[in-house]
N, C-alpha and C positions, 0 to 999 in steps of 0.2 A: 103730309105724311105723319102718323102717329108715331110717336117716342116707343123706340122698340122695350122690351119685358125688360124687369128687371133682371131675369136669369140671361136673358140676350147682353144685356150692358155687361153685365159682370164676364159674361164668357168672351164679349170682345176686349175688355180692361186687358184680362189675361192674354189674351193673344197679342195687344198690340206690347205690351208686356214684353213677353218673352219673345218679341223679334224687335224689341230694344236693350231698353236700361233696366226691364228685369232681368236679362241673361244676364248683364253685365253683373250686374247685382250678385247672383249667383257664383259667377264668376271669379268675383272680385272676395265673398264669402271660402270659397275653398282657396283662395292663392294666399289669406290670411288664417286660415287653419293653419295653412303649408308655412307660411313664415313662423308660424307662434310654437310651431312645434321641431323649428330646427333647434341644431347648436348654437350656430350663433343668433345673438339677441338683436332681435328688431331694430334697433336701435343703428346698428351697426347695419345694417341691408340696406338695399338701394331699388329703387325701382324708375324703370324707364317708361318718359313720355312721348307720341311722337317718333320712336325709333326708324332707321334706318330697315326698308325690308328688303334691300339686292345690294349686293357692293357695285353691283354695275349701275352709274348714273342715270342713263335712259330708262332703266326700267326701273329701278326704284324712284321716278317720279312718275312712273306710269302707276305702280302700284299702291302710290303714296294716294293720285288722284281717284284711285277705282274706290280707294278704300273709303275715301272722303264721300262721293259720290252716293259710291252704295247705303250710307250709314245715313243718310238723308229721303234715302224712303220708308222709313216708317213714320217720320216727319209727315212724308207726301201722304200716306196711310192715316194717321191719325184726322188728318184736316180733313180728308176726302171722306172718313165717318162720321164725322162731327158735322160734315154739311149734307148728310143724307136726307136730313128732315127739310131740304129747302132751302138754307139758312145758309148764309155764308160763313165758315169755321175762320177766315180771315181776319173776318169784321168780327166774332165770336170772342175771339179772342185778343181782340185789339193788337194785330200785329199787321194791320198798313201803314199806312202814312199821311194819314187825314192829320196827326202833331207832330210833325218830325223836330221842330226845335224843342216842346214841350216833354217830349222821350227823349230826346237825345241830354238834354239838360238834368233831368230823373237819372237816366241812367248812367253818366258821368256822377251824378249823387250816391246811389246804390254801389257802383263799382269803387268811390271811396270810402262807403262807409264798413265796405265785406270786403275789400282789397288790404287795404293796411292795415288793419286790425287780423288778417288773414295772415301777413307775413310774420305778426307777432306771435300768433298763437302756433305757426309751423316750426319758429324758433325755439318756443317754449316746450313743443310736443317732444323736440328734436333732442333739447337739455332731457327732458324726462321719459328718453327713449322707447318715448310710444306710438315715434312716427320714425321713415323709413327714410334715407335721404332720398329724396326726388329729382330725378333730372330731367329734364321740363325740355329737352329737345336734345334726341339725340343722332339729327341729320346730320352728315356733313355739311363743308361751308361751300357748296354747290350754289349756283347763280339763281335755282330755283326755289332753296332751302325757304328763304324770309318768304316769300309769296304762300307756298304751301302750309309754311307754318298760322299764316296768316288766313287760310283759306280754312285752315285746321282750327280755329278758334272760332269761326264761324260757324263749321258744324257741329263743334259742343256745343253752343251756344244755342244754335237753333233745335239739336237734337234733345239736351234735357229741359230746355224753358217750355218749347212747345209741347212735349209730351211730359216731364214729371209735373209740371205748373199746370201749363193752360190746359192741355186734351185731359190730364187726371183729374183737377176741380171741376170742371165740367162734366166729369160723368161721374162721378162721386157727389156733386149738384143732382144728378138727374138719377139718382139712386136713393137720394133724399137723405145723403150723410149731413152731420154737423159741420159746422163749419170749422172749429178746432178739431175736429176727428181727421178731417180732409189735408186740414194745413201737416198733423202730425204725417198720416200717411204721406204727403209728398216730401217730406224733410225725410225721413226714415229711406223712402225710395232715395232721393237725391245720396243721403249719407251710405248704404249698401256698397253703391258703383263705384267708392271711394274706398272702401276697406283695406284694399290690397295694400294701398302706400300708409295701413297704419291706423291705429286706433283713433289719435290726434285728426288725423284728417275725416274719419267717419263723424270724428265731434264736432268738427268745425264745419263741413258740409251740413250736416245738419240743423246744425242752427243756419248756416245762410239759407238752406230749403224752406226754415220758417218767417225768416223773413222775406224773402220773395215770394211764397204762399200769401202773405198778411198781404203783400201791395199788390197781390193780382186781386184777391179778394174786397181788393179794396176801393181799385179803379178799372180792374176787369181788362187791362193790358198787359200786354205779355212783351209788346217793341221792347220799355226800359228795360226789362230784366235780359234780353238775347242783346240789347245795348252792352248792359252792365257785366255780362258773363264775358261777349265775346273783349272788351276791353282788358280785362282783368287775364283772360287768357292771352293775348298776344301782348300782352306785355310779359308775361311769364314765357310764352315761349321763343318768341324773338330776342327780348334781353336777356333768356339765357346763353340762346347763340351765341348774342352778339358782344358780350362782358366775358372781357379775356378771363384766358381758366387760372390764371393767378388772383385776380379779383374774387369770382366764384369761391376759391379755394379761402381768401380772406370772410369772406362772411358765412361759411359755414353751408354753401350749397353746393359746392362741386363734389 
């Protein structure tokens, strides 16, 4: 099957686009209009991860799952276009399991080298109130809370790796972009869907979009990096759970 038109690629970019991490993007652009233009300073707001959507138990983990759930089909979208031509978008994007010790090793690398360097510069954004305090789970301590939250690291994980990384080089490859033009556009995507929690965090997604652009481009895997996101997420959102809120309140994140 022939590589569909370039006006074809671009018009499904946009689509798979905006029933992802363009909206969000978008999204996350007017809730930081909204902050920059209150009284109080950035600096001083807070934004929540993960929240709570029912006071009632049973259905806020029903709704916690639909929303998990739901937010992994355009995941399912992305692949199922990327293997139009024949080809498996799997194998495409090196997200099986033909290396599992040699990705899991990578991506325990990745997640430390964008993980702690990450909590320095959220401190630093924090002093220079251009980021917003973040509360990284705001379930209660329900039996199902860690599982979900853990469930929930998984779907960012696979929701921006596979589409701002793997499914966007790939069709910006087959668009015939540069290979810096590619890596900028998905650093810029990655940092948009971050806005909201603050200037600091648009900067600091950003560069980690270009360096997991640099290592998809580099070994054409996408496993390390949905390794390395989903790590770096459940540990933010688990041990915020799970680190009493006097602790929290000592290091400047509650």
């Amino acid at each position: 099957m022939p590589t569909p038109s370039p006006r074809r690629l671009t018009a499904e970019i946009w689509i798979v686009l905006g029933l992802s991490l363009g909206s969000s993007g978008v999204y996350a652009l007017v809730r930081i209009i909204d902050r920059l233009t209150r009284d109080i300073a950035l600096g001083d707001q807070a934004a929540g991860v993960n929240p709570s959507l029912d006071p009632r138990p049973w259905l806020d983990l029903t709704d916690q799952l639909l929303g998990i759930g739901f937010a992994l089909v355009p995941v399912a979208l992305a692949l199922f276009l990327l293997s139009a031509q024949g080809r498996s978008a799997v194998r495409l994007l090196g997200l099986d399991g033909r290396r599992p010790g040699r990705d899991a090793l990578a991506g325990l690398g990745l997640a430390a080298v964008i993980g702690i360097p990450g909590l320095a510069f959220y401190a630093l954004g924090r002093a220079m109130g251009i980021t917003v305090q973040i509360q990284a789970a705001g379930l209660e301590p329900h039996w199902w809370a860690v599982p979900v939250l853990i469930l929930s690291a998984l779907r960012s994980a696979l929701l921006e790796e596979v589409i701002a990384v793997g499914y966007l080089m790939e069709r910006l490859r087959d668009l015939r972009w540069r290979v810096p033009a590619a890596i900028v556009a998905s650093a810029l995507l990655r940092g948009s869907y971050h806005l909201y929690q603050g200037i600091g965090p648009f900067i600091g997604n950003a560069v980690m979009g270009v360096v997991f652009a640099w290592y998809y481009e580099r070994t054409r895997r996408v496993m390390p990096l949905v390794i390395a996101h989903f790590v770096i997420d459940m540990v933010a959102f688990v041990g915020y759970l799970l680190i009493p809120a006097e602790w929290r309140s000592a290091l400047g994140i509650n």
